[in-house]
C-alpha positions in Angstrom: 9.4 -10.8 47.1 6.1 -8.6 46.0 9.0 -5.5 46.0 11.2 -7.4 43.9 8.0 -8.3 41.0 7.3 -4.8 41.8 10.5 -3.8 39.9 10.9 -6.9 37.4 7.6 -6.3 35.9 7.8 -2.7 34.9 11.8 -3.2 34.1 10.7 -5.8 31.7 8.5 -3.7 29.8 10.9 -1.2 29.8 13.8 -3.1 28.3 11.1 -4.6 25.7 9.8 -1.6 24.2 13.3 -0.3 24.1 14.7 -3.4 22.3 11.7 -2.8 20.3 12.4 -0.1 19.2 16.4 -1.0 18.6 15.4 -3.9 16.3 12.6 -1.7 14.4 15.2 0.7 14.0 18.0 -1.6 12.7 15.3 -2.9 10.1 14.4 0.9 8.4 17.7 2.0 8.6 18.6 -0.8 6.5 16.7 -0.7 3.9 17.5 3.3 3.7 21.1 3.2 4.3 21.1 0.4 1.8 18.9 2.7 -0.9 21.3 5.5 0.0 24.5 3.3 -0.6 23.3 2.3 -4.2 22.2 5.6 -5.1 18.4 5.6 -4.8 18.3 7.4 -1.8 19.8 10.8 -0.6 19.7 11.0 2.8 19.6 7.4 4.8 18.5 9.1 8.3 15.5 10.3 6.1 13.0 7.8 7.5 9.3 8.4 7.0 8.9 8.8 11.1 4.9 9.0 11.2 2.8 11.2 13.9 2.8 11.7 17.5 -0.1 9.6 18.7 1.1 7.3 21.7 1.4 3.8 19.4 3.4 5.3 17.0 5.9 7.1 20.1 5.9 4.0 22.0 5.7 0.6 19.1 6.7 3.4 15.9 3.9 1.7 13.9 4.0 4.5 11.1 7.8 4.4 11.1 8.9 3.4 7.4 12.4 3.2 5.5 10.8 6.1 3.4 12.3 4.1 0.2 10.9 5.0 -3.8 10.8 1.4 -5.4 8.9 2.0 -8.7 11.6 4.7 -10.4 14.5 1.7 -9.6 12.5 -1.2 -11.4 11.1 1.3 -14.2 15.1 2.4 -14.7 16.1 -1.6 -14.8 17.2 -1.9 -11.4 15.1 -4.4 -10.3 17.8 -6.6 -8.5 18.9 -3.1 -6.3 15.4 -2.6 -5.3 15.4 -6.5 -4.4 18.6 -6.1 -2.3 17.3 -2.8 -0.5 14.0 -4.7 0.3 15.7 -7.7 1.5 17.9 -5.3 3.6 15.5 -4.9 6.4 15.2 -8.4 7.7 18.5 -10.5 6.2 20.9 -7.1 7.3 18.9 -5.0 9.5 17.5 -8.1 11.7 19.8 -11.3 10.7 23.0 -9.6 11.3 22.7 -6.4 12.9 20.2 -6.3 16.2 20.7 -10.2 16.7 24.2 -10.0 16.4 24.4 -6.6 19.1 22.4 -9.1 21.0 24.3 -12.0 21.3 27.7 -9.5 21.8 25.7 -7.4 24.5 24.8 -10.9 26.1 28.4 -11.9 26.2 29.4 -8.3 28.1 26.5 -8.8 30.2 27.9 -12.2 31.3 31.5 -11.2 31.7 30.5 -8.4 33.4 27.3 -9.7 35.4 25.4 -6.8 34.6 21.9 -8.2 34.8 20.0 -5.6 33.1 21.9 -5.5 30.4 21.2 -9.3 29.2 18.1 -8.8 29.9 18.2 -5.6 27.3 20.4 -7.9 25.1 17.9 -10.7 25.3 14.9 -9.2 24.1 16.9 -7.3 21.7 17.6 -11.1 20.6 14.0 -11.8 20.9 12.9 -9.0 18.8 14.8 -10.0 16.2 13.8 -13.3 16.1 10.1 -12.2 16.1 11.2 -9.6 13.3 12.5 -12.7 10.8 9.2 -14.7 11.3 7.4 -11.8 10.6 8.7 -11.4 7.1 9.5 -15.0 6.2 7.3 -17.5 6.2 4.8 -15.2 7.3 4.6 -11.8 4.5 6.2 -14.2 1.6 2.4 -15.3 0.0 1.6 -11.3 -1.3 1.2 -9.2 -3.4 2.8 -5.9 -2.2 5.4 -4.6 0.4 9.1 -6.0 0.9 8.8 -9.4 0.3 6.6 -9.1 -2.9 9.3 -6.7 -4.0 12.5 -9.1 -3.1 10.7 -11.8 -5.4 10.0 -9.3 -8.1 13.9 -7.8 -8.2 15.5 -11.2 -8.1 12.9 -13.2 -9.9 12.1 -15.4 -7.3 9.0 -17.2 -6.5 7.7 -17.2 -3.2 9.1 -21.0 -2.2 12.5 -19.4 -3.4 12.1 -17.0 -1.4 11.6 -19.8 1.6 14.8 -21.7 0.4 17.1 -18.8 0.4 16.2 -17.0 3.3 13.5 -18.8 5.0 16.1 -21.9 5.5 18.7 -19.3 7.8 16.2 -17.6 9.9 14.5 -20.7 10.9 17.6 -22.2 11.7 18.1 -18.9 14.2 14.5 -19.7 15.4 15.6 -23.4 15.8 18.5 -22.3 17.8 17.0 -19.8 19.8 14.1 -22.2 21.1 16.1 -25.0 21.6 19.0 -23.8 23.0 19.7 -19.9 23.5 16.5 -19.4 25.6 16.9 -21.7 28.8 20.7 -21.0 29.1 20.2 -17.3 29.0 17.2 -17.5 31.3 19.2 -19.4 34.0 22.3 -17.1 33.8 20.1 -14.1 34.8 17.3 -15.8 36.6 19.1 -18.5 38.5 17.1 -18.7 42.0 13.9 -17.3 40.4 11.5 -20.2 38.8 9.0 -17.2 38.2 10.6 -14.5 36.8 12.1 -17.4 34.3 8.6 -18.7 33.3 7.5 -14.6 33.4 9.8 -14.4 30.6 9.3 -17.2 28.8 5.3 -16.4 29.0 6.1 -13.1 27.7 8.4 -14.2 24.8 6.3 -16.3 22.9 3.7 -14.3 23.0 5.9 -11.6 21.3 7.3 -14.1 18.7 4.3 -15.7 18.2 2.0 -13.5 19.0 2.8 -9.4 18.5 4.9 -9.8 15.7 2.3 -12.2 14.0 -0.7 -9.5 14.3 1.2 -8.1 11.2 -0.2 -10.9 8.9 -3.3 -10.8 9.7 -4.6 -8.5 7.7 -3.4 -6.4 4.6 -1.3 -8.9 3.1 -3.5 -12.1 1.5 -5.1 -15.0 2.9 -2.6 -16.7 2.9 -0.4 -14.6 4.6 -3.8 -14.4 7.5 -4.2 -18.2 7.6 -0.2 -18.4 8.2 -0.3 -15.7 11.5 -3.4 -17.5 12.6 -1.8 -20.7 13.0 1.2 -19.2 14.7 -0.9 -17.8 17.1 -3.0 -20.3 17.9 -0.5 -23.2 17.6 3.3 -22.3 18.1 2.8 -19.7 20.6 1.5 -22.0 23.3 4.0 -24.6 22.1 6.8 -22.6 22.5 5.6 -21.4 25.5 5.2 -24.9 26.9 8.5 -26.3 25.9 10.1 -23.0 27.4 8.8 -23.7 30.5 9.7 -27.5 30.8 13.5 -26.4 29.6 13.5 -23.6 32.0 11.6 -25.6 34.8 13.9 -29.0 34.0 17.2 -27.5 32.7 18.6 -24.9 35.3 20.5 -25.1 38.5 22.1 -23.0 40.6 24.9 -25.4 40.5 25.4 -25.3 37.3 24.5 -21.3 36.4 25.6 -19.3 39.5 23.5 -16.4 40.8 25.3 -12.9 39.8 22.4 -11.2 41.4 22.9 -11.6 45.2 19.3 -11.7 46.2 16.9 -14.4 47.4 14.5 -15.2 44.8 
């Protein structure tokens, strides 16, 4: 059994900071492709990719969609630099990565390729984590992409939480209450800890990596809002995972396609 953690744990850091990286990726390229696409950019693979220092190879924290917003709202174009803003979370995030996740997940399953639903499911994860961490959490400031989505469309902030707030916490909803356990006891049917591992390990990225973005450089509000996150949801999510996990699964019900004892 100690062999088997010794080769889920480092697997499972693998597969995170590569669906890391996937979603991070979907979310720049979306906002340039989209800049490109409406003329504002001429090169969408022209990212801004940052230095070499080990956080920005391994988490790409200096990575940016390398995107020139004040020439598009001084020309008028205020509702293009809106939609190329809005590009990184609603089409990057909402319907790029997640959707590759949910389709890798069904390959995975038809296939029974463990690792790649794994893969597939913290791609999934990461982009849920990517949606919170734009709306609600970025929505209450005064600069970056959602500051510019509200001033291209003329939106107010609570707009801002109807019209795209209202789909991404119905993904959240869904993958909470229902994606999570079912995907957890497809690939981790026999294996009470390596479910709980994950579901330890998912809420603190949801709730707690992609909420160290809002703490500072973007308002209080914006602070008070990943605070709360942190301290409440995380360890409510990560309760409720475990009782679903813990009360949900059975081998009866999701068979073991990985032909080991747990």
């Amino acid at each position: 059994m100690a062999k088997r953690w010794m080769v889920f744990l480092p697997m499972t850091v693998i597969l995170w900071l590569i669906a890391h990286s996937v979603a991070l990726f979907s979310h720049e390229f979306a906002h340039s492709f989209s800049a490109a696409a409406l003329g504002w950019k001429a090169h969408p693979l022209d990212l801004n990719w940052g230095g070499s220092s080990a956080m920005n190879l391994l988490l790409q924290t200096d990575v940016d969609e390398n995107v020139n917003y004040p020439p598009i709202f001084e020309s008028g174009h205020g509702i293009e630099a809106g939609v190329i803003a809005l590009a990184g979370c609603a089409l990057g995030n909402f319907c790029v990565s997640l959707i590759v996740g949910i389709g890798l997940l069904a390959i995975a399953r038809r296939s029974t390729h463990v690792t790649l639903g794994v893969f597939a499911y913290w791609l999934v994860v990461m982009s849920v984590g990517n949606l919170i961490s734009y709306v609600p959490l970025r929505v209450f400031t005064t600069h970056a992409d959602m500051h510019t989505v509200q001033a291209g469309f003329g939106w107010t902030p609570v707009d801002v939480l109807l019209f795209v707030g209202v789909p991404f916490l119905a993904v959240v909803l869904w993958f909470f209450l229902r994606f999570q356990a079912r995907t957890l006891a497809w690939m981790f049917p026999r294996s009470l800890g390596r479910r709980v591992a994950m579901v330890l390990l998912t809420s603190a990225t949801v709730f707690g990596f992609f909420c160290l973005g809002g703490i500072a450089g973007y308002g209080e509000t914006s602070h008070q809002l990943s605070v709360a996150f942190i301290v409440c949801l995380a360890p409510i999510t990560a309760c409720l995972g475990i009782v679903r996990t813990w009360r949900g699964s059975s081998v009866s019900r999701y068979p073991s396609v990985l032909h080991t004892r747990p």
